[in-house]
N, C-alpha and C positions, 0 to 999 in steps of 0.2 A: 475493442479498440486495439490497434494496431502497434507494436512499438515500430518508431522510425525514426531515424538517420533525420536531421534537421537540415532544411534549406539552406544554410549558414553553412555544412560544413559540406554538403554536396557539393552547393557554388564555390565554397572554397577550394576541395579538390578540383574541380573544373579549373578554377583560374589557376592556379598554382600549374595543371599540366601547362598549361596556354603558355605559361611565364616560363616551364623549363624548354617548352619547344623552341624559344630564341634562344636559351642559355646557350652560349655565355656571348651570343653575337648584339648586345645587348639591351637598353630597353624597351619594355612592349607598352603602348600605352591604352589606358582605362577602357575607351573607345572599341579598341580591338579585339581584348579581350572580352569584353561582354558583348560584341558582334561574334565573336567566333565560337563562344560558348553560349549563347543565348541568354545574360543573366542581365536582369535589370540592373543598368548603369547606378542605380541611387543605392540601391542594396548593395553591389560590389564595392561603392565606395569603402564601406562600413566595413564589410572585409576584405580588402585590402588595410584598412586602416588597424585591423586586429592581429593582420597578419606583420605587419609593420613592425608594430608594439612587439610582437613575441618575438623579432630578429630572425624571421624568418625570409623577410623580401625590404628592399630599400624603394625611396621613391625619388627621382632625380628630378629633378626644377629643370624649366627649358624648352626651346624650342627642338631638342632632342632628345629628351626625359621622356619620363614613362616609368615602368614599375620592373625592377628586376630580382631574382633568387641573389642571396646573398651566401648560398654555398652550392655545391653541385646537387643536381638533382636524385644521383646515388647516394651524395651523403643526410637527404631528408626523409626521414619514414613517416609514413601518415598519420600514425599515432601523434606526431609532434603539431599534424597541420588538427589535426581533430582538439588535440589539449587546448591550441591557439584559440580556436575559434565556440569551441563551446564546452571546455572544460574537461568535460566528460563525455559517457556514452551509458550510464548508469541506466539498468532497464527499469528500474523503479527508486524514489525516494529514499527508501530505507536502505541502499546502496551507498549512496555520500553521507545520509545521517541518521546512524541509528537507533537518534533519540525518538524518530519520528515514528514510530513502532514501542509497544513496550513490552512484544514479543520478539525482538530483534537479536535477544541473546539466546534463547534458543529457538526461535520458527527454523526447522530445515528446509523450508523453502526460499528463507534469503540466501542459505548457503546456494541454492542451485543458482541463483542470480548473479552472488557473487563470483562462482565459477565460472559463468556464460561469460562475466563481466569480466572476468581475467583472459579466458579464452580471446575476446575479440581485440581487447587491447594488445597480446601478444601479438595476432595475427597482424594487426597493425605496425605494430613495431618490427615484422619482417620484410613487411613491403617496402617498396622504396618508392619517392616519385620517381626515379630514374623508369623503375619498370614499368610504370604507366604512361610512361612520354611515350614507350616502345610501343607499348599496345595502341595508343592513340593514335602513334604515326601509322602502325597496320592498316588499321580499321582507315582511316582517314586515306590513302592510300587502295584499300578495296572500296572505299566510296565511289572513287572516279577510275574504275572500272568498268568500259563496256564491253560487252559479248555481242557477236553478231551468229 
């Protein structure tokens, strides 16, 4: 079995880029985003609705409402969109509780877990969404690219 990245916080990256690509011309609505990212409308409800909760994006009532970032997309790192949405990123159990083990004080193998587990939340906390709006505009941008 495979460890993986959950749906919840994949789509949550997705929509979050989606939201900083109108930053700060401002909001996008529900619609849009899961046309443009491809995420089931009923599922992004729920995160949007988490990313809310964590003060991450507001939701504005309206016939011009929709969903917007409530700080710049440089000052958000994805560590904070990942905590939002599903806590953690722990590769096993005995990660967040090490009662669940009652070799967890000394297996060296949690320690390798723990460390992979520090490593990726670092890595996280140096990205930013700003820098993946960039790359998305790239890529989006060599999309519609023809060559003759």
């Amino acid at each position: 079995m495979a460890i993986k990245i959950t749906s919840k916080v994949r789509y949550g990256l997705r929509a979050m880029v989606e939201l900083g690509i109108s930053y700060p011309d401002g909001p996008t609505l529900m619609n849009t985003i899961a046309h443009q990212q491809n995420i089931p409308a009923k599922y992004l409800h729920t995160i949007l609705s988490s990313l809310r909760n964590a003060n991450l994006i507001r939701s504005i009532r309206g016939a011009s409402g929709g969903f917007e970032l409530l700080k710049n997309p440089d000052e958000i790192r994805l560590w904070e969109i990942v905590k939002a949405l599903d806590g953690t990123l722990a590769l096993c159990d005995c990660i967040e509780d090490d009662t669940m083990c009652e070799r967890s004080s000394f297996c060296i193998i949690r320690d390798v877990w723990l460390d992979l587990n520090q490593i990726m939340e670092n890595r996280l906390n140096e990205i930013s969404l700003g820098e993946l709006i960039l790359l998305e505009k790239k890529k989006r941008a060599n999309a519609f690219m023809y060559y003759i």
